[in-house]
Biopython code that builds the backbone (N, CA, C, O; Angstrom):
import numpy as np
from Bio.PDB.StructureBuilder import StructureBuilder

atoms = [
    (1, "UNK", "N", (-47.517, -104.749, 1.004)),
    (1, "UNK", "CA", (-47.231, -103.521, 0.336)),
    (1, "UNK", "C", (-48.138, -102.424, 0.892)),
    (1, "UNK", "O", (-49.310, -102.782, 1.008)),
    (2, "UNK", "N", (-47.848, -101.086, 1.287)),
    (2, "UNK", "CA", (-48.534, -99.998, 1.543)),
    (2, "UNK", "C", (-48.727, -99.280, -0.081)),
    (2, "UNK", "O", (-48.056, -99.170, -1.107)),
    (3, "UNK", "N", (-50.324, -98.820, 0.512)),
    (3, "UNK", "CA", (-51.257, -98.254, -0.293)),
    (3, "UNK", "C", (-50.455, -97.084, -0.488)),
    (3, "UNK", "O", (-49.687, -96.783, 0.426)),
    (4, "UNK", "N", (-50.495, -96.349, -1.544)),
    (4, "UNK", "CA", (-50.009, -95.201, -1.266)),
    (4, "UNK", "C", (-51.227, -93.471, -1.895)),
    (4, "UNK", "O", (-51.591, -93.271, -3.054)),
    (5, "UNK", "N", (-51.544, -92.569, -0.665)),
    (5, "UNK", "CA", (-52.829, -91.913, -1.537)),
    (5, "UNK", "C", (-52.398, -91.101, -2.790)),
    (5, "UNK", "O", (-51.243, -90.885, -3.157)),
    (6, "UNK", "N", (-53.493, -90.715, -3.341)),
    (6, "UNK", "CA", (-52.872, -90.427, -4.991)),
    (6, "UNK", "C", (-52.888, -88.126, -4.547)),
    (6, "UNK", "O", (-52.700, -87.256, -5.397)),
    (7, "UNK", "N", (-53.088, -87.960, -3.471)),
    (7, "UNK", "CA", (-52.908, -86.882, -2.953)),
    (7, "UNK", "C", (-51.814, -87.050, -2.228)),
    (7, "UNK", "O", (-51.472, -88.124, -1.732)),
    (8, "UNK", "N", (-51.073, -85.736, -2.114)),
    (8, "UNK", "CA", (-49.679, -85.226, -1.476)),
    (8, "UNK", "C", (-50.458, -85.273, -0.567)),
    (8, "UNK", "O", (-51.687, -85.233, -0.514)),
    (9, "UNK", "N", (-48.919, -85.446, 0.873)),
    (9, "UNK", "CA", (-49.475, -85.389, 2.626)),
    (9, "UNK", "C", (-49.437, -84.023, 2.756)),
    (9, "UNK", "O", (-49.756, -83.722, 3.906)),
    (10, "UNK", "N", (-49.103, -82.750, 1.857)),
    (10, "UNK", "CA", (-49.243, -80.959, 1.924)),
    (10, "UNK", "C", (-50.706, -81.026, 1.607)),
    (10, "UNK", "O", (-51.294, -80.532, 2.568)),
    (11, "UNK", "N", (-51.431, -81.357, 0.827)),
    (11, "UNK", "CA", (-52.720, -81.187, 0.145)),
    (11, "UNK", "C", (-53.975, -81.658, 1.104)),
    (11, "UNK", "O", (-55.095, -81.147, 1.079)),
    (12, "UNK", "N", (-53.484, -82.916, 2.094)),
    (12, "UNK", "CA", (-54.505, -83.341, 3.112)),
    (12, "UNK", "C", (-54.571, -82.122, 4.339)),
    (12, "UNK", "O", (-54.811, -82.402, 5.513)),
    (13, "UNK", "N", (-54.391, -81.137, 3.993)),
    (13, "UNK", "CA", (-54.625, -80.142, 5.208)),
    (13, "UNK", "C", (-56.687, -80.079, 5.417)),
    (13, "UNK", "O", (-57.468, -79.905, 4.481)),
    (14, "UNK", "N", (-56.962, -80.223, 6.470)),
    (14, "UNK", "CA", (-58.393, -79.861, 6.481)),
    (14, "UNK", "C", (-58.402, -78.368, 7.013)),
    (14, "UNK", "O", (-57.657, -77.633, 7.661)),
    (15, "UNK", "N", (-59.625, -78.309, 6.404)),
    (15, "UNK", "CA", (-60.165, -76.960, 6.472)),
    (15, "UNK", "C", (-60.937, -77.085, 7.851)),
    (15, "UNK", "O", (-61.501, -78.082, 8.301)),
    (16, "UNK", "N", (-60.788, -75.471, 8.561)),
    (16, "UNK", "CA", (-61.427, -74.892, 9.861)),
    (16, "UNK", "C", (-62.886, -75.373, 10.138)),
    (16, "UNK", "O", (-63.723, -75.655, 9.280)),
    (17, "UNK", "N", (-63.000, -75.406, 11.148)),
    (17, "UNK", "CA", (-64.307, -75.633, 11.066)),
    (17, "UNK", "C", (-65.375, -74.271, 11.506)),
    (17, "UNK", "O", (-64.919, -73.442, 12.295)),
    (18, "UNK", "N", (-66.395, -74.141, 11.114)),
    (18, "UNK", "CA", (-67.203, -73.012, 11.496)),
    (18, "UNK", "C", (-66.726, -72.030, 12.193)),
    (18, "UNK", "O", (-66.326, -70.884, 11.987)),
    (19, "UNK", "N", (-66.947, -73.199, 13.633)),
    (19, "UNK", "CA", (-66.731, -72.704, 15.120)),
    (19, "UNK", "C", (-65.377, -72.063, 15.272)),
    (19, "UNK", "O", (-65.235, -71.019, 15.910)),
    (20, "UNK", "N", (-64.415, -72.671, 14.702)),
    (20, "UNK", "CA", (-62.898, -71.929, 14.435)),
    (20, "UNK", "C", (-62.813, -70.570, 14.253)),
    (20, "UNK", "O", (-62.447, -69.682, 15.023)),
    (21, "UNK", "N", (-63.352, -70.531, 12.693)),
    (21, "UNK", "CA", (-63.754, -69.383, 12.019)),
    (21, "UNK", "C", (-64.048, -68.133, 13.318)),
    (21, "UNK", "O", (-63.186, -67.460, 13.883)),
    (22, "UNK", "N", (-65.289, -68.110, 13.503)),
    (22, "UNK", "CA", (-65.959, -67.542, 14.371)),
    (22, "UNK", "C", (-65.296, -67.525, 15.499)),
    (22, "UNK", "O", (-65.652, -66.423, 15.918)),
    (23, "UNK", "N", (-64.592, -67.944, 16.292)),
    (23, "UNK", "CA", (-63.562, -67.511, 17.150)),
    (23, "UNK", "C", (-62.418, -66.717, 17.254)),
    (23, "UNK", "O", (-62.063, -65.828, 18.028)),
    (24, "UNK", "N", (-61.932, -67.265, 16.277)),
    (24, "UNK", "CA", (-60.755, -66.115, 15.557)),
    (24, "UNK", "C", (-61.312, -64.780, 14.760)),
    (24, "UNK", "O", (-60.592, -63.842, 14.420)),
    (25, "UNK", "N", (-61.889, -64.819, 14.666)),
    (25, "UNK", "CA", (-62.571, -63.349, 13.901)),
    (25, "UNK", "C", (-63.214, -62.801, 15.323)),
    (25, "UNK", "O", (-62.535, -61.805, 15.572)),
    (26, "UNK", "N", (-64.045, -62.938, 16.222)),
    (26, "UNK", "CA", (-64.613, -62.254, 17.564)),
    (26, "UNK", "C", (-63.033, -62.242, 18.223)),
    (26, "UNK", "O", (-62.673, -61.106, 18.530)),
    (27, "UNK", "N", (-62.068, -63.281, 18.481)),
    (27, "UNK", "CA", (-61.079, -62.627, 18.944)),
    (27, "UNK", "C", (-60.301, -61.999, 18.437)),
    (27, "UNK", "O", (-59.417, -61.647, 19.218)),
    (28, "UNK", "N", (-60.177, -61.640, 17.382)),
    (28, "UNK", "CA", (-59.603, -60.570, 16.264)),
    (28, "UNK", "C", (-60.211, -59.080, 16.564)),
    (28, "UNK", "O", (-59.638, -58.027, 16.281)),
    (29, "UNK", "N", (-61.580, -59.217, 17.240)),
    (29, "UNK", "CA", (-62.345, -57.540, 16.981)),
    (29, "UNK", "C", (-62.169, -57.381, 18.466)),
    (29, "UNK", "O", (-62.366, -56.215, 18.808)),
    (30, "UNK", "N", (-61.844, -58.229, 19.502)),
    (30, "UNK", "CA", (-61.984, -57.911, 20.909)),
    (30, "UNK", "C", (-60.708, -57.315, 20.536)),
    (30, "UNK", "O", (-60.865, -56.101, 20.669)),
    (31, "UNK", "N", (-59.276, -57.609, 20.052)),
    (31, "UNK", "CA", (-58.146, -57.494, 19.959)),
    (31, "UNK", "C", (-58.119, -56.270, 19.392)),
    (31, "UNK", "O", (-57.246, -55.605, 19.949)),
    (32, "UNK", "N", (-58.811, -55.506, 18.324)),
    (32, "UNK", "CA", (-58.815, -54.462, 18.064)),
    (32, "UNK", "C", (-59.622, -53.430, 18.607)),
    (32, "UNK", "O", (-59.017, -52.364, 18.505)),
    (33, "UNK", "N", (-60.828, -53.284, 19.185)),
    (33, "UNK", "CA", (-61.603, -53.103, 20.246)),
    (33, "UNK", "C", (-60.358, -52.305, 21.610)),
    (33, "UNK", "O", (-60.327, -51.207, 22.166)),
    (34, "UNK", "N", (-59.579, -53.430, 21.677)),
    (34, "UNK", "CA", (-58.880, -52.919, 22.832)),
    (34, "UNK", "C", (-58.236, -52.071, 22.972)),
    (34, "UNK", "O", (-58.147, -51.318, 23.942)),
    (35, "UNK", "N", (-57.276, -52.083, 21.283)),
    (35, "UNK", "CA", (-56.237, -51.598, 20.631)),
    (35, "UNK", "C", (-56.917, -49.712, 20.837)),
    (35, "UNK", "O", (-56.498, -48.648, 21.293)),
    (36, "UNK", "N", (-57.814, -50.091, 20.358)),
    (36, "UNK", "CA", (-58.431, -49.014, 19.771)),
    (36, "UNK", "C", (-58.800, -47.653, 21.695)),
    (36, "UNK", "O", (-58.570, -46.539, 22.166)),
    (37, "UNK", "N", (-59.345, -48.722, 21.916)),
    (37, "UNK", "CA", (-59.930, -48.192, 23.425)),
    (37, "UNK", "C", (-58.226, -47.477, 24.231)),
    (37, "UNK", "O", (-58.152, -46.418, 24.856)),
    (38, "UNK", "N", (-57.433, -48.137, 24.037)),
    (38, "UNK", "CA", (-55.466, -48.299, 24.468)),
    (38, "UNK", "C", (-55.170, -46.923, 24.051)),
    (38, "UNK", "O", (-54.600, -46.061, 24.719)),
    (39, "UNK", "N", (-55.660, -46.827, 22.789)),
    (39, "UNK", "CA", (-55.194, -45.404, 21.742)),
    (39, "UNK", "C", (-55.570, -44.144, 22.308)),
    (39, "UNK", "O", (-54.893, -43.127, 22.459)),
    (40, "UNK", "N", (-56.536, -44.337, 22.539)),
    (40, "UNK", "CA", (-57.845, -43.231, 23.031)),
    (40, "UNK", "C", (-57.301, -42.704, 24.207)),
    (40, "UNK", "O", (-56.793, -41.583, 24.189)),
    (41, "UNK", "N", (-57.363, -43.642, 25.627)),
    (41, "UNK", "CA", (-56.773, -43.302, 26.500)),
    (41, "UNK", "C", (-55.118, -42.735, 26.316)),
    (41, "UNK", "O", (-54.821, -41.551, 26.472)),
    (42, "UNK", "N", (-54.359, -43.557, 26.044)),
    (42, "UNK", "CA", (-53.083, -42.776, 25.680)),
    (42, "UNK", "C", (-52.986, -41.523, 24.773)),
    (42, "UNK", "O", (-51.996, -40.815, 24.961)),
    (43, "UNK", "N", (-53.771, -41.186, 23.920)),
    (43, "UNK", "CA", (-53.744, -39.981, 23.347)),
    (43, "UNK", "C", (-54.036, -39.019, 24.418)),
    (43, "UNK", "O", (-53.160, -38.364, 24.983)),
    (44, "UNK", "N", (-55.211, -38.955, 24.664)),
    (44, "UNK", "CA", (-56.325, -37.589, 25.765)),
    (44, "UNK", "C", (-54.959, -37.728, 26.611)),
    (44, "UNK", "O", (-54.419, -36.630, 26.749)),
    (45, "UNK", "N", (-54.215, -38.865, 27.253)),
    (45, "UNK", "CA", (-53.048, -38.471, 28.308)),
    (45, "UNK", "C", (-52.049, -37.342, 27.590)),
    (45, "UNK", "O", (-51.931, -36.176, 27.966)),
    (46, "UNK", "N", (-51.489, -37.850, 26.677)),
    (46, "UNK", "CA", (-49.932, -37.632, 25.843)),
    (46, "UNK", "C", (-50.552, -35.970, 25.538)),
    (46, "UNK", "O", (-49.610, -35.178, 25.591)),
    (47, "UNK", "N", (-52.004, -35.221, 25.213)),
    (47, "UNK", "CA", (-52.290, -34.437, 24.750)),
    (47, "UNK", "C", (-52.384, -33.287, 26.155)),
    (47, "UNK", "O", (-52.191, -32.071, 26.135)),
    (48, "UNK", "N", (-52.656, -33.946, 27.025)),
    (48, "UNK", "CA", (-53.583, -32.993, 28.237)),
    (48, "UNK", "C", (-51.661, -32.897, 29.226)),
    (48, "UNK", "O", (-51.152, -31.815, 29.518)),
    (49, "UNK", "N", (-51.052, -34.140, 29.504)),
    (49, "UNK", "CA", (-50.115, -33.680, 30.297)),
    (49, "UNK", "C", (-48.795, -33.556, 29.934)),
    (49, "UNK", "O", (-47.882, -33.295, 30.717)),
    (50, "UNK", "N", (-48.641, -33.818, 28.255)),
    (50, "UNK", "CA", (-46.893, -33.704, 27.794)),
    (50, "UNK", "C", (-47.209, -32.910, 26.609)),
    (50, "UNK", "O", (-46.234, -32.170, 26.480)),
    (51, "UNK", "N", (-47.861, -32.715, 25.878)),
    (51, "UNK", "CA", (-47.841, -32.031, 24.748)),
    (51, "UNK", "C", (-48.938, -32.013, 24.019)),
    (51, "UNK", "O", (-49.607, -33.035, 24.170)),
    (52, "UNK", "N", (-49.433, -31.146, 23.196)),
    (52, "UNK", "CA", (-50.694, -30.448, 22.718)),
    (52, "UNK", "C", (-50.343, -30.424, 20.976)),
    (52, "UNK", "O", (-51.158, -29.959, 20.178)),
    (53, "UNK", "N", (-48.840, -31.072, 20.496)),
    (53, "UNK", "CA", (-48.685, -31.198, 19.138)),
    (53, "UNK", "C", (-49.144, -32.584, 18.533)),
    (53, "UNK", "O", (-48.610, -33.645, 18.855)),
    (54, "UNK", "N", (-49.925, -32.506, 17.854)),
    (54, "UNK", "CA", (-50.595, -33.752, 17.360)),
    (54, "UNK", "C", (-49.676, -34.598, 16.307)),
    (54, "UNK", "O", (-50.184, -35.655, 15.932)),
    (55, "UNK", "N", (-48.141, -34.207, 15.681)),
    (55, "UNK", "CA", (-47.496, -34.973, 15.511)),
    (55, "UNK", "C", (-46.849, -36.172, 16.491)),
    (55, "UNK", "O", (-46.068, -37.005, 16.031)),
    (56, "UNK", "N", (-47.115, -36.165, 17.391)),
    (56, "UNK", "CA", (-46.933, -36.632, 18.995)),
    (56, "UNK", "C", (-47.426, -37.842, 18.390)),
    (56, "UNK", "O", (-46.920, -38.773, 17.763)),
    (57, "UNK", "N", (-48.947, -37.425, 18.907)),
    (57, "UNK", "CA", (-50.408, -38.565, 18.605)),
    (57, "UNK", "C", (-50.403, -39.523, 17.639)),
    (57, "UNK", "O", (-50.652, -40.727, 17.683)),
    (58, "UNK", "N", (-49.987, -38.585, 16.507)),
    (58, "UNK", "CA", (-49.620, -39.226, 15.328)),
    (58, "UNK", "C", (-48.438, -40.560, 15.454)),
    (58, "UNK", "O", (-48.742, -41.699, 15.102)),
    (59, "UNK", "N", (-47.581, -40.337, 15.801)),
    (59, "UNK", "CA", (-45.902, -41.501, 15.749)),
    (59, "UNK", "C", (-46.840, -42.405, 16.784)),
    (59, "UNK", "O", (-47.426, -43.352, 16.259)),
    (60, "UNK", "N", (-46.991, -42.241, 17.903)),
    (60, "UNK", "CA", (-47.664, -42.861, 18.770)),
    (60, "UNK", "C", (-48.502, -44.018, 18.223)),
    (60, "UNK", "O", (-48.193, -45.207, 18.304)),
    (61, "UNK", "N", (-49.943, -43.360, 17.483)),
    (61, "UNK", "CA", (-50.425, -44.286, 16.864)),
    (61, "UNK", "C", (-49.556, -45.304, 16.080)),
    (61, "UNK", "O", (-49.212, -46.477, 16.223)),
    (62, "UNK", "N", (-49.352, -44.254, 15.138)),
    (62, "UNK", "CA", (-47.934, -45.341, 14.182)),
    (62, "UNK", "C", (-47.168, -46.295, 14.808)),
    (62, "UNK", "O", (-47.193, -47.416, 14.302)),
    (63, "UNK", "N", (-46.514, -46.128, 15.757)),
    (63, "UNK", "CA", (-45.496, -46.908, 16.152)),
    (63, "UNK", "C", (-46.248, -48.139, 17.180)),
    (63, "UNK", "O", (-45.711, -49.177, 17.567)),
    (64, "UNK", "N", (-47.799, -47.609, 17.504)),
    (64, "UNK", "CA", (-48.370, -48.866, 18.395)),
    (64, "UNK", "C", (-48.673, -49.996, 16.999)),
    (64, "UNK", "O", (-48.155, -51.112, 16.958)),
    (65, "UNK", "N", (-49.787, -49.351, 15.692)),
    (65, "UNK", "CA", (-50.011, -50.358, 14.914)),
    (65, "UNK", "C", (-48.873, -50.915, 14.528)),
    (65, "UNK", "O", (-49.092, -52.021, 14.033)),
    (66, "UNK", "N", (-47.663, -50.603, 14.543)),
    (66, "UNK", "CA", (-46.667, -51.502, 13.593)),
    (66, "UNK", "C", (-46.333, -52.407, 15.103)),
    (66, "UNK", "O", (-47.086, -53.372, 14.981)),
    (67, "UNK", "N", (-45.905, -52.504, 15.878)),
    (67, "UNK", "CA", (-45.852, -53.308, 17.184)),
    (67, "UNK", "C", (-47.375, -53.994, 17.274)),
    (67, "UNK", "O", (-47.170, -55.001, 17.952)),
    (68, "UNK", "N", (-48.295, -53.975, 17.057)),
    (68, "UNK", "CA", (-49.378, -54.498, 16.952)),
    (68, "UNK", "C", (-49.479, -55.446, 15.772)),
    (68, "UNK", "O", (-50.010, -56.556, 15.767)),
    (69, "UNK", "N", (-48.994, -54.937, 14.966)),
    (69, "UNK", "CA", (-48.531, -55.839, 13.238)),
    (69, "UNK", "C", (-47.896, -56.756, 13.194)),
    (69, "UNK", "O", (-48.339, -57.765, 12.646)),
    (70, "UNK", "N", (-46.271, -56.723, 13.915)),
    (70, "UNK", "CA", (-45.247, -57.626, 14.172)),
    (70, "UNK", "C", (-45.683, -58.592, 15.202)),
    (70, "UNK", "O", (-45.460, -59.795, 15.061)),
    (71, "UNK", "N", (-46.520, -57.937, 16.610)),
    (71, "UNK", "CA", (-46.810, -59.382, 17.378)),
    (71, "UNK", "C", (-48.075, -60.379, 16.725)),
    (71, "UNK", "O", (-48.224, -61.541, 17.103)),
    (72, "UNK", "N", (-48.752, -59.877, 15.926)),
    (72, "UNK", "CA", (-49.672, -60.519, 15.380)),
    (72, "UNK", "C", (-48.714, -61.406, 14.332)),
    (72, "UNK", "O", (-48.771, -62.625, 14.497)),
    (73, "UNK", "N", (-47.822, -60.898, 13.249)),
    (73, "UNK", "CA", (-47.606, -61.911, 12.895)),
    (73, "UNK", "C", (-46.327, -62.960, 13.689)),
    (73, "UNK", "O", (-46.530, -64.162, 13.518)),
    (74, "UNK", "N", (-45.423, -62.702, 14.283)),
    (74, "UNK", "CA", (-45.216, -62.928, 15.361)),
    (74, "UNK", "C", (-45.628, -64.510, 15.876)),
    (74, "UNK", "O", (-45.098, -65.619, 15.809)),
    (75, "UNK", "N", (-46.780, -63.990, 16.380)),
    (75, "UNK", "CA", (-47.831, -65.220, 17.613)),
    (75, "UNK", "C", (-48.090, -65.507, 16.325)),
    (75, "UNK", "O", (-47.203, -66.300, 16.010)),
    (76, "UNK", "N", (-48.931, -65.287, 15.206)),
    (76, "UNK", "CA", (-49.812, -66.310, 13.767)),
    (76, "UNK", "C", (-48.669, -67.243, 13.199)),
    (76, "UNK", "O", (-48.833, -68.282, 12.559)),
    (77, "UNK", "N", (-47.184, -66.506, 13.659)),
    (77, "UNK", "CA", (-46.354, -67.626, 12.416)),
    (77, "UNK", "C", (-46.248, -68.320, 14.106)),
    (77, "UNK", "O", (-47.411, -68.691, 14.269)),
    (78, "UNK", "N", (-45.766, -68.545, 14.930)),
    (78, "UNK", "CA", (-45.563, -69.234, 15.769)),
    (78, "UNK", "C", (-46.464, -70.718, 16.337)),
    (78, "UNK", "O", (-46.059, -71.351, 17.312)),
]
sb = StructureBuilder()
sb.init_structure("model")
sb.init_model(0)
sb.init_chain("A")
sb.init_seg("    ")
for serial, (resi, resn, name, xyz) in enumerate(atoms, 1):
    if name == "N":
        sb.init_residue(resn, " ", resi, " ")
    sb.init_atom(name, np.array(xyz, "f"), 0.0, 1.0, " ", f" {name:<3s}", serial, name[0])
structure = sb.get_structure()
């Protein structure tokens, strides 16, 4: 006869370890770090050689974080 455990096989999930932790969070800030550095440069461009209206800048930003939103969850559910 098999034993059977008195915990569900959903409930045996283990938890991260430290080192996990700490990887995913430093690659989380390099990831935004970049994002951020990406913005910068594409703004000073979009401002100096196509247009000087800061609703521009504005959608721009907008439309990178939400594409930044979707591939994150994206790659996390994958």
């Amino acid at each position: 006869m098999i034993a059977r455990s008195a915990v569900p096989a959903r409930a045996r999930v283990h938890a991260l370890s430290r080192r996990a932790w700490v990887s995913v969070v430093l690659l989380g800030l390099v990831g935004q770090l970049a994002w951020t550095v990406e913005n910068m440069y594409l703004n000073v461009f979009v401002y100096d050689r196509i247009t000087t209206d800061p609703t521009v800048i504005a959608v721009l930003v907008a439309a990178s974080a939400v594409a930044a939103t979707l591939a994150t969850m994206l790659v996390g559910a994958w």
